[in-house]
SERO-4910 file (N, C-alpha, C, O; in steps of 0.05 Angstrom, whole numbers):
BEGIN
 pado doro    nc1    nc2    nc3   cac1   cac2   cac3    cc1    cc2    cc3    oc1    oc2    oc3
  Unk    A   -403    604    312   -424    602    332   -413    609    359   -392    601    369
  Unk    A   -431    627    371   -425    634    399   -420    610    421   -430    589    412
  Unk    A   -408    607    443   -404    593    458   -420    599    480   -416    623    485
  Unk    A   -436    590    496   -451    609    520   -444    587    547   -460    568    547
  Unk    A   -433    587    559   -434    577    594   -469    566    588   -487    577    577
  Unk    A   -467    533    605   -485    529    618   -497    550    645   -520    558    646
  Unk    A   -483    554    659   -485    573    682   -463    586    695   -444    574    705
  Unk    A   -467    612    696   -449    629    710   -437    627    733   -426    647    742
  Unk    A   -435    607    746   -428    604    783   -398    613    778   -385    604    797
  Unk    A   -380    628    760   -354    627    768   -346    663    750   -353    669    727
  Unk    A   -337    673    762   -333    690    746   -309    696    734   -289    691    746
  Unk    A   -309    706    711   -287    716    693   -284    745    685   -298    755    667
  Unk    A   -269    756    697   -259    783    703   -243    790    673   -239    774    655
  Unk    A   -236    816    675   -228    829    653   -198    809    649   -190    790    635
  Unk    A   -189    824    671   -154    824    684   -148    792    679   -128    785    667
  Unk    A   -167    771    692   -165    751    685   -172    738    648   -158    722    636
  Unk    A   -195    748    640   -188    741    608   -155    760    596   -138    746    586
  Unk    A   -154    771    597   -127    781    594   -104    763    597    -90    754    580
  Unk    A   -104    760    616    -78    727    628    -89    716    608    -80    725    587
  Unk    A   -103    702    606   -115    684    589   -108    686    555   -107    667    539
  Unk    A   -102    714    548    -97    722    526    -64    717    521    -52    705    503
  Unk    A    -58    728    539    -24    734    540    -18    704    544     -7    697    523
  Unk    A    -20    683    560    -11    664    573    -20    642    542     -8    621    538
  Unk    A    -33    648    532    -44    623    501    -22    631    478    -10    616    463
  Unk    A    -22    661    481     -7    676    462     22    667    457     37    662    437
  Unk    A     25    666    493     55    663    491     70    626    491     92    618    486
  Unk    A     48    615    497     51    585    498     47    577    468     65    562    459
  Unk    A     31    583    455     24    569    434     14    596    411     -6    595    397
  Unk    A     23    607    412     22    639    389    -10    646    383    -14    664    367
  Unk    A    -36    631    395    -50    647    384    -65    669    401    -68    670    425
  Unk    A    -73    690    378    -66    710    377   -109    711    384   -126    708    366
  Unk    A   -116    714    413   -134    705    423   -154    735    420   -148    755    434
  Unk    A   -175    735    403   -187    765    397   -208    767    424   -218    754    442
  Unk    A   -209    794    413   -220    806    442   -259    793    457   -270    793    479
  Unk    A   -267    785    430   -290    776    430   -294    751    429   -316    743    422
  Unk    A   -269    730    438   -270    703    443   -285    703    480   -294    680    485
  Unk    A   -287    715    494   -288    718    508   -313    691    529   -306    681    551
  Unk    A   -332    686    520   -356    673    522   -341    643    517   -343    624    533
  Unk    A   -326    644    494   -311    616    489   -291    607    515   -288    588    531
  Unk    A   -281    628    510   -266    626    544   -269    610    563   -256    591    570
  Unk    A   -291    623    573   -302    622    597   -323    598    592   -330    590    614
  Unk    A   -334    584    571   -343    556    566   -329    532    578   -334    512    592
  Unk    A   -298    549    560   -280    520    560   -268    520    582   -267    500    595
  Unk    A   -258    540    589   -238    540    618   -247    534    636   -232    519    650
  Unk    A   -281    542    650   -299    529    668   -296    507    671   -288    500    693
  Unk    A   -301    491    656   -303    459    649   -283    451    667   -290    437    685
  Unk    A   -252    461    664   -229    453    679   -236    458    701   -237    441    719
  Unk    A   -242    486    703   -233    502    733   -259    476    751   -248    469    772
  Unk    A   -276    466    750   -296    450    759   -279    416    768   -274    402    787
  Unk    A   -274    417    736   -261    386    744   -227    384    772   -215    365    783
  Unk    A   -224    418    773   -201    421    786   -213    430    817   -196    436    835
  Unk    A   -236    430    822   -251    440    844   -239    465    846   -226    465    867
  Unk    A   -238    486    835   -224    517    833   -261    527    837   -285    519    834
  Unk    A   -246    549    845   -283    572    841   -262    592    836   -267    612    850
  Unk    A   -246    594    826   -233    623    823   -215    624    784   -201    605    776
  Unk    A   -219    647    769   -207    633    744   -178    641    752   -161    633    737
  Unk    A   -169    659    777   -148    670    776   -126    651    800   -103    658    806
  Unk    A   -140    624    812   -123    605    816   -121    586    798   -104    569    799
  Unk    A   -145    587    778   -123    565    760   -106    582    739    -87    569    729
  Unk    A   -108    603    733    -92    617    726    -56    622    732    -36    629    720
  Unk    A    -66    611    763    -39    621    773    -21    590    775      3    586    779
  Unk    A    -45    572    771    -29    536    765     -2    542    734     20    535    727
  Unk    A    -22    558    725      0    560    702     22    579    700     45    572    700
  Unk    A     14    599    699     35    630    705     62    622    720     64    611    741
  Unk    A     79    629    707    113    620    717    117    590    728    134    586    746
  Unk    A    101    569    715    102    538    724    108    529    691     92    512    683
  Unk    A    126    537    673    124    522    652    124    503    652    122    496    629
  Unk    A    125    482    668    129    456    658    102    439    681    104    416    690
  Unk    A     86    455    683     63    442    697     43    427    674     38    436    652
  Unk    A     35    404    683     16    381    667      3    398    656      1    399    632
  Unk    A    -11    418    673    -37    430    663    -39    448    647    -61    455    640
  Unk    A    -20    459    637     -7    460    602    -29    450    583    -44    463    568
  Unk    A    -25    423    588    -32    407    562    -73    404    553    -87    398    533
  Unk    A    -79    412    581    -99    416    585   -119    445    574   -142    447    566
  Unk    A    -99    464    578   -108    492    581   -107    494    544   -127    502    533
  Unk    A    -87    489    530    -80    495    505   -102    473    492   -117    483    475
  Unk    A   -106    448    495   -124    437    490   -155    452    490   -171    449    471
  Unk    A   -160    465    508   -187    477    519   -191    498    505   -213    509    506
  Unk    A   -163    514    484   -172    531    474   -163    525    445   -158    544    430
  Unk    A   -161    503    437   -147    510    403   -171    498    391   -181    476    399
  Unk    A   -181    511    374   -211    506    354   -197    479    319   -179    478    303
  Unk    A   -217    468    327   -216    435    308   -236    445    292   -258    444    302
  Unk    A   -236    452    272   -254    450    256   -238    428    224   -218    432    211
  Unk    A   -255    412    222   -238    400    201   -263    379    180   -282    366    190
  Unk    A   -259    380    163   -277    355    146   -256    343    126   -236    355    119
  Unk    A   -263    321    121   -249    304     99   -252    319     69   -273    328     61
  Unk    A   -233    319     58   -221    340     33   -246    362     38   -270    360     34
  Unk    A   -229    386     48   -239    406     61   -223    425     40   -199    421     36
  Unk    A   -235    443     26   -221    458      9   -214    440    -20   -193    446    -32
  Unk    A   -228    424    -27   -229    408    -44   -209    413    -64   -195    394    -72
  Unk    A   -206    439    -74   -192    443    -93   -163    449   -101   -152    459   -121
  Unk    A   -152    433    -64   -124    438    -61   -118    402    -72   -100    397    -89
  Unk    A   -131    387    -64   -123    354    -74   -116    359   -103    -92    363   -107
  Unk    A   -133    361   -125   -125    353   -155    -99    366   -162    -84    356   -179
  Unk    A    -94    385   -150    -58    405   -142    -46    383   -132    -29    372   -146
  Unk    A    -50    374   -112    -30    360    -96    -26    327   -114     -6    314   -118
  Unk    A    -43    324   -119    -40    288   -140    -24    291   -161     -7    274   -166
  Unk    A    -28    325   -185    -18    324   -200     12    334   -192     32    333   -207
  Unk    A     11    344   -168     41    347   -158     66    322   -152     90    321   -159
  Unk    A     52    304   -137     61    281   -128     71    261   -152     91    247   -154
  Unk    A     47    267   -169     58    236   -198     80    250   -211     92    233   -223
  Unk    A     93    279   -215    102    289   -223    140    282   -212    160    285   -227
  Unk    A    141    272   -180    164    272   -171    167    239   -179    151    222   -185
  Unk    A    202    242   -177    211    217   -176    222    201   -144    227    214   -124
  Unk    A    224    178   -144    230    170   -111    210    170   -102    189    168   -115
  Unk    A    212    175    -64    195    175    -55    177    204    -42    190    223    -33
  Unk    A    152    204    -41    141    228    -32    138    235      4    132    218     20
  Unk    A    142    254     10    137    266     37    128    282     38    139    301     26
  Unk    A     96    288     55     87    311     62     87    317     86     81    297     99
  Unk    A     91    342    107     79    347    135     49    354    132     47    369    112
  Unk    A     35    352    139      6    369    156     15    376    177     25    359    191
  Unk    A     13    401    185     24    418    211      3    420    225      8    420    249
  Unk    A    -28    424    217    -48    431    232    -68    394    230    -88    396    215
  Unk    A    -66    377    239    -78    355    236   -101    349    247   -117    333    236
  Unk    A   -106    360    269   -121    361    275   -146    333    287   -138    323    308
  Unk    A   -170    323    278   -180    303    287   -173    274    262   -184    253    260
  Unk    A   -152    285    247   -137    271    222   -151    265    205   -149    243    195
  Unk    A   -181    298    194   -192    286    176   -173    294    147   -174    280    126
  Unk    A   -157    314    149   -140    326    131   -115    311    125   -105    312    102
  Unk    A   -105    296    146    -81    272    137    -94    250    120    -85    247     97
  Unk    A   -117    233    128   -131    214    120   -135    224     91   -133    207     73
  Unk    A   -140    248     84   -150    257     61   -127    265     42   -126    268     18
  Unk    A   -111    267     60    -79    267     41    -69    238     29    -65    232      6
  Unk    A    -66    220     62    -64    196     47    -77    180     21    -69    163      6
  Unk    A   -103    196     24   -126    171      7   -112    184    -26   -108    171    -46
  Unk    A   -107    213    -23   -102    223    -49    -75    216    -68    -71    218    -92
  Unk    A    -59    207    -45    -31    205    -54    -27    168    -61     -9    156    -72
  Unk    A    -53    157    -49    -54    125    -53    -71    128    -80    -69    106    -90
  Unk    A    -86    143    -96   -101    147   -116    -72    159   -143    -67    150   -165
  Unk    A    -60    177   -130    -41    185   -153    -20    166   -158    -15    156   -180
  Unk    A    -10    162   -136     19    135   -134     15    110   -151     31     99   -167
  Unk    A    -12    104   -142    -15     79   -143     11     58   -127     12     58   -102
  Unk    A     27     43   -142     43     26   -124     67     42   -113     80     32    -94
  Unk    A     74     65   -125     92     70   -104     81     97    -87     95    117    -85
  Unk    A     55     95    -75     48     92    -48     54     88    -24     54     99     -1
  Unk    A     61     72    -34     71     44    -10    105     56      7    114     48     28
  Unk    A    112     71     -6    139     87     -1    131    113      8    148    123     23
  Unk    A    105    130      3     93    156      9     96    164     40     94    143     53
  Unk    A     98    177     51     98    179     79     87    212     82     90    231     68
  Unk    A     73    207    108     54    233    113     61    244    146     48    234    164
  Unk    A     75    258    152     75    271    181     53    286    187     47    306    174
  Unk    A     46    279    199      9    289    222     18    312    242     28    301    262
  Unk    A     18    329    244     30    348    271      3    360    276    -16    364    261
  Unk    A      6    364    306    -10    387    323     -4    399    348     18    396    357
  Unk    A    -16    407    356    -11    418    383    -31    406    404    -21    407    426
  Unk    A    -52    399    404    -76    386    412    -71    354    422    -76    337    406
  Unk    A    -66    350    439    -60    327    440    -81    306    448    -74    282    449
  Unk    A   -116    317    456   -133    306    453   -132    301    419   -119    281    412
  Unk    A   -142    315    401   -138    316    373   -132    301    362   -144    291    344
  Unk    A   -107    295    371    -84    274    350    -90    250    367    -82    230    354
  Unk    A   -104    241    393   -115    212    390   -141    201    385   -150    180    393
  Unk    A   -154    221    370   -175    216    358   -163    212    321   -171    196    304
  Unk    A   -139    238    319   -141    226    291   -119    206    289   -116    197    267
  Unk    A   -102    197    310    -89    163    304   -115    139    307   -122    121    293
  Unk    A   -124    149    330   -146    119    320   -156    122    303   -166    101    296
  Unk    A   -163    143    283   -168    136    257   -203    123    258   -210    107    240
  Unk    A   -223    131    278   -253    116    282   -268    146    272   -259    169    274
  Unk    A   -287    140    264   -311    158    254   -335    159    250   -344    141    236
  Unk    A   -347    172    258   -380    161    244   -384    160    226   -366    172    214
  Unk    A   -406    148    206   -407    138    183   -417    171    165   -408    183    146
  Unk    A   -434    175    179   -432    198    179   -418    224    158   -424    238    138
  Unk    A   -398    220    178   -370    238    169   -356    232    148   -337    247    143
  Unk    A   -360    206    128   -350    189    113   -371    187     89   -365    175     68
  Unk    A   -392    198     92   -416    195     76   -410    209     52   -412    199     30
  Unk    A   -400    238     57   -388    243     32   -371    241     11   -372    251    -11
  Unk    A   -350    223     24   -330    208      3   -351    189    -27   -373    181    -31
  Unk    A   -332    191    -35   -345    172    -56   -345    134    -49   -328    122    -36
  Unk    A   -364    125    -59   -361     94    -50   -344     77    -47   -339     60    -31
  Unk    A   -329     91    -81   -303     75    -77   -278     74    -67   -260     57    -68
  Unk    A   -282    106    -53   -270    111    -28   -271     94      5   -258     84     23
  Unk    A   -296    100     -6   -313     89     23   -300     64     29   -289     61     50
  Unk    A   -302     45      9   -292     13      7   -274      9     10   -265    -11     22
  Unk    A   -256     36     -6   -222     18    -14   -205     26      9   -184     13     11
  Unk    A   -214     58     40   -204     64     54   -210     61     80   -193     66     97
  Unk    A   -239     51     86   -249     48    112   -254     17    113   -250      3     93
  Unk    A   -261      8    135   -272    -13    147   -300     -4    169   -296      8    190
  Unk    A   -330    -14    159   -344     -5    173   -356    -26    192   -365    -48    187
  Unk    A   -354    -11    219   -365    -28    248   -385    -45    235   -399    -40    216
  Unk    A   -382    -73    255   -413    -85    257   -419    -85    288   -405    -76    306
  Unk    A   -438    -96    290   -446   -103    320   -456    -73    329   -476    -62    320
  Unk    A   -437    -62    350   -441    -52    371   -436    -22    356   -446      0    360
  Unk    A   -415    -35    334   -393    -17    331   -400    -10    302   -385      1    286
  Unk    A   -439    -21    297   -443    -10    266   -439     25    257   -438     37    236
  Unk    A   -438     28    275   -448     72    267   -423     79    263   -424    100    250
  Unk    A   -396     73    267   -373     77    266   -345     63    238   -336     41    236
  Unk    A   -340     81    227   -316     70    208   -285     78    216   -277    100    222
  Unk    A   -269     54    213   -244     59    212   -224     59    197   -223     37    186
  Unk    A   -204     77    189   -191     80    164   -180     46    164   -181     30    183
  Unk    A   -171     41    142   -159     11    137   -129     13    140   -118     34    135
  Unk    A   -113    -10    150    -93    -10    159    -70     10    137    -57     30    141
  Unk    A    -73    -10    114    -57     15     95    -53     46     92    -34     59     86
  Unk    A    -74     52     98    -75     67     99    -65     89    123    -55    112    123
  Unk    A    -72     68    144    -61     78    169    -36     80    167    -29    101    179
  Unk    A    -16     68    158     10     58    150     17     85    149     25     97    168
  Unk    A     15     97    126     21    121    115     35    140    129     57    151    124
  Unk    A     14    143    154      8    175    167     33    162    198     31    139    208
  Unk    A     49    180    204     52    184    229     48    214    236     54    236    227
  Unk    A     30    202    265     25    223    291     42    240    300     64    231    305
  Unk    A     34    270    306     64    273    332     54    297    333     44    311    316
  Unk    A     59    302    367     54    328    382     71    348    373     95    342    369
  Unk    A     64    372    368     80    391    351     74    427    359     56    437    346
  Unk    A     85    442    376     79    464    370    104    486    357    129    489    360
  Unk    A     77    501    336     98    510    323    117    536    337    133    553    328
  Unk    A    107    532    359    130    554    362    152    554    373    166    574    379
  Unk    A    157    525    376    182    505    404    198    518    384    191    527    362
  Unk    A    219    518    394    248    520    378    258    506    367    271    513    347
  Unk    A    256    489    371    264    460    349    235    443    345    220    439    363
  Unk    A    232    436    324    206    419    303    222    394    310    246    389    307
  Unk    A    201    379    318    205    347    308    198    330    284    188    307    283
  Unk    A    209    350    259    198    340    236    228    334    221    247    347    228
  Unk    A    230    323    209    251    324    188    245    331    156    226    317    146
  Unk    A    255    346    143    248    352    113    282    325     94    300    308     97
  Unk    A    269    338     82    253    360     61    231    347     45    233    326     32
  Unk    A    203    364     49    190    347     42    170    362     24    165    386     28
  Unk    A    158    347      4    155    343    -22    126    380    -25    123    399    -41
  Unk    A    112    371     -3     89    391     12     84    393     32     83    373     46
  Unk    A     79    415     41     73    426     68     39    432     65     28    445     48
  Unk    A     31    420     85      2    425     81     -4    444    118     -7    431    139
  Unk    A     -6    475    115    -17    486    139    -36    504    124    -29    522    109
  Unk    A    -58    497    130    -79    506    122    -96    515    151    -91    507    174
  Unk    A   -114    533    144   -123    552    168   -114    549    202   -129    550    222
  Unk    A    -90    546    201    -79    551    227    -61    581    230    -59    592    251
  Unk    A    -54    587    215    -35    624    210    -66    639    224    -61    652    244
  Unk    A    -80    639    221   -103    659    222   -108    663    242   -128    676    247
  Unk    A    -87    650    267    -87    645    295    -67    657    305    -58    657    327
  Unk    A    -62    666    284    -28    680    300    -27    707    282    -36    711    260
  Unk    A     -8    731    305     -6    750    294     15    748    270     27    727    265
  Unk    A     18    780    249     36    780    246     57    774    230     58    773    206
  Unk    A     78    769    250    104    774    257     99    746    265    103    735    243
  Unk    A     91    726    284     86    693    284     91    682    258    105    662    255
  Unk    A     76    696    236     59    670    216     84    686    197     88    674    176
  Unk    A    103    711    199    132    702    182    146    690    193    159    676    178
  Unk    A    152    689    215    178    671    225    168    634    224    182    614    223
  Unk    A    147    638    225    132    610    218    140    603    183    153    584    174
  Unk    A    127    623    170    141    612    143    166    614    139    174    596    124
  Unk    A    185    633    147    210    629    138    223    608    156    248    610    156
  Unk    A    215    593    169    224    562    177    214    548    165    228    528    167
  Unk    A    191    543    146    180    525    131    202    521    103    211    501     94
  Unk    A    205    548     96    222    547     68    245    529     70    243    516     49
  Unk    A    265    521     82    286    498     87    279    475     85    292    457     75
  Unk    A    250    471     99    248    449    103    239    435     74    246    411     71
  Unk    A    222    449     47    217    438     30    232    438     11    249    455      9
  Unk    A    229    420     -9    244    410    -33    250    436    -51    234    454    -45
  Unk    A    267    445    -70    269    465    -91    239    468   -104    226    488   -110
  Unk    A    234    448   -105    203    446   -130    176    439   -105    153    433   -113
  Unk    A    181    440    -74    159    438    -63    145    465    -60    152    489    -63
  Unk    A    113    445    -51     95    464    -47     91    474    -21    105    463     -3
  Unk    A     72    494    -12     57    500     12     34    503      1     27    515    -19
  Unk    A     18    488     22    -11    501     11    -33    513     46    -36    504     69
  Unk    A    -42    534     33    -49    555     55    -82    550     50    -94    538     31
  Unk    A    -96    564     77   -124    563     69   -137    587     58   -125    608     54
  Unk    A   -162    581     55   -179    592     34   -169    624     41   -154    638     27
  Unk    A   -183    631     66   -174    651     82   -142    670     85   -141    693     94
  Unk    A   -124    657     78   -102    661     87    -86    670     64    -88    657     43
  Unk    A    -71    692     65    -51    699     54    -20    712     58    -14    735     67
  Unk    A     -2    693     50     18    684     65     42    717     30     67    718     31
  Unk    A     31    730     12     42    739     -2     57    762      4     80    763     -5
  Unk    A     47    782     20     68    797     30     81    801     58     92    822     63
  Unk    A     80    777     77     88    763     90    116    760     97    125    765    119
  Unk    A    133    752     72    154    741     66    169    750     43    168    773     37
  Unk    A    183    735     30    199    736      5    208    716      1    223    713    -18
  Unk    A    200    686     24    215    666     18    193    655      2    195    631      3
  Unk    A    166    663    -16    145    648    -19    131    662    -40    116    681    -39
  Unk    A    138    649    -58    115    658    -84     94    649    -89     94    624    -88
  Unk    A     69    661    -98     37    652    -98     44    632   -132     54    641   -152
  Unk    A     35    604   -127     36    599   -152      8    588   -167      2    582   -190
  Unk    A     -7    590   -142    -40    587   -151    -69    590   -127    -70    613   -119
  Unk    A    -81    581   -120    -99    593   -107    -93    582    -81    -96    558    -75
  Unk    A    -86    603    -64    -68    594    -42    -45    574    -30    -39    564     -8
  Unk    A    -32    574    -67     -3    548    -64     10    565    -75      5    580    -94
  Unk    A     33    561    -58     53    575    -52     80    558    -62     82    534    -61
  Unk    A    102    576    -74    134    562    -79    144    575    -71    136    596    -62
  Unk    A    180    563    -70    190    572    -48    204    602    -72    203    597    -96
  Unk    A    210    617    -67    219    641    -81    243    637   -104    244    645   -128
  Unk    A    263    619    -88    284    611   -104    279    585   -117    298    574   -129
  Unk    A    252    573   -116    252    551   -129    250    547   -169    262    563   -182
  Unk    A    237    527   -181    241    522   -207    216    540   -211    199    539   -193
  Unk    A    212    557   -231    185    575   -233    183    597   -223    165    612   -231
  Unk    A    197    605   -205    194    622   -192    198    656   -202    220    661   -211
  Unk    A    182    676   -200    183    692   -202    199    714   -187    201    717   -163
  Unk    A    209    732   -208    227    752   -194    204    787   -184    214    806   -173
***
C-alpha cells in the first residue's frame, strides 16, 4: 500500500530523496527503490515537524558526517518496514519442531529480523510444544535494528485480536488476557517470556552481538532489503555462526542459492550449511 503525506507543506526534492537513499543504504544496507519515494516523505515529515525543520535538507544535514548523532536511531526507525504476524509462513514451524526434538543438549536459535516479536513468540511457543521439558534450557536471541520494534516485542502486549488466530490451546497455555481496562489486550506468559532475549542488532556493524553456534537462524524477509553483494557477505557470516547440522531459514520470497556456496537449499527456503551432514556436492 501506497503511503500518501497528510499534506504537502514541506518539500522533498530529487537530490534530497537521494541522500535519503545513500545515507539508509549506508547506515543500515537497505537498498531503498526508487518508488519508495511517497513513503519517504510520510515518514521523514513526521520527524522533520517534531524537529521544527521546514527543510528535508537540514535534517538531512543533522545526519550526514555526524555518525554518532541520536538522530540515527530515529531516521532508521522511520524507515525500516514491520510487517510481521504470528507463525507467518506457517510452513517453516513443523521444519523447525521436527528439527529441534532431533538435537541433543540444549537448543539455540537467533531471529535476526524480530521485529514487533510476533516471529520470536512464535518460535518460542513452537520449541515449548516440541521440547516439552527441556524447553526450559531452549534459548531464543531476538535481534533488530528498530529499536522502537524491539520494545513493543519485549513487552510482549497485544491485541486480542492479533492472537485470535492461534489455536486455544495456544491462546491459554501462552498468553495472559487483560481484564479491566486492560480487557482488549494479551500478554505473552512469563515462561514464555523467559525464553526470548531482546537486543539491538544491525547487521551490518562489524561485530554481531550474538554468540553461536546456534541450532537455527531464522532471517526471514529482511535480505530483500539489501542489495546483492549485502545479503552474501551477510550469509557468509551467518555460516560460522551455526551448528554442522544447523539450519537457516529464508522467506517465501527470498533466495539465498546462488548467492553463496556456503549454503545448500535443503527444502522450501531452508537452507544447510554446504559442508554440513547432507549436504550436497
Amino acid at each position: 500500500m501506497t503511503e500518501v503525506a497528510e499534506s504537502r507543506d514541506l518539500k522533498l526534492t530529487h537530490e534530497d530523496f537521494e541522500r535519503v537513499r545513500r545515507l539508509i543504504h549506508e547506515r543500515a544496507g537497505i537498498a531503498l527503490a526508487l518508488h519508495k519515494k511517497e513513503m519517504v516523505y510520510s515518514r521523514l515529515a513526521r520527524r522533520l515537524r517534531t524537529l521544527g525543520l521546514n527543510q528535508f535538507k537540514a535534517y538531512l544535514d543533522l545526519l550526514d558526517g555526524h555518525v554518532d548523532s541520536s538522530e540515527w536511531e530515529h531516521f532508521v526507525n522511520a524507515l525500516t518496514t514491520n510487517l510481521t504476524s504470528f507463525f507467518r509462513e506457517a510452513h517453516h514451524f513443523p521444519i523447525l519442531a521436527d528439527h529441534v526434538r532431533a538435537q541433543s543438549g540444549s537448543v539455540k536459535v537467533w531471529c535476526c529480523a524480530a521485529s514487533t516479536g510476533e516471529e520470536p513468540w512464535s518460535l518460542a511457543m513452537t520449541l515449548t510444544e516440541a521440547l516439552g521439558s527441556r524447553a526450559q534450557n531452549a534459548k531464543i536471541v531476538a535481534t533488530d535494528i528498530d529499536t522502537k520494534a524491539l520494545a513493543t516485542a519485549a513487552a510482549g502486549i497485544y491485541p486480542i485480536a492479533q492472537i485470535e488466530k492461534l489455536s486455544m490451546e495456544q491462546r491459554k497455555r501462552f498468553f495472559m488476557r487483560g481484564v479491566g481496562a486492560k480487557s482488549g489486550v494479551a500478554r505473552v506468559n512469563p515462561a514464555l517470556a523467559a525464553m526470548v532475549e531482546y537486543r539491538q542488532l544491525n547487521l551490518l556493524e562489524a561485530r554481531w552481538n550474538v554468540e553461536g553456534p546456534f541450532d537455527v537462524i531464522f532471517c526471514r524477509n529482511i535480505m530483500i532489503y539489501f542489495d546483492k553483494p549485502t545479503q552474501k557477505r551477510i550469509l557468509e557470516r551467518f555460516a560460522p555462526l551455526l551448528k554442522p547440522n544447523g539450519l537457516l531459514f529464508a522467506g517465501h520470497s527470498e533466495n539465498f542459492t546462488y548467492l553463496t556456496d556456503a549454503f545448500r537449499l535443503q527444502g522450501h527456503t531452508v537452507y544447510g550449511l554446504a559442508s554440513g551432514p547432507g549436504s550436497r556436492s
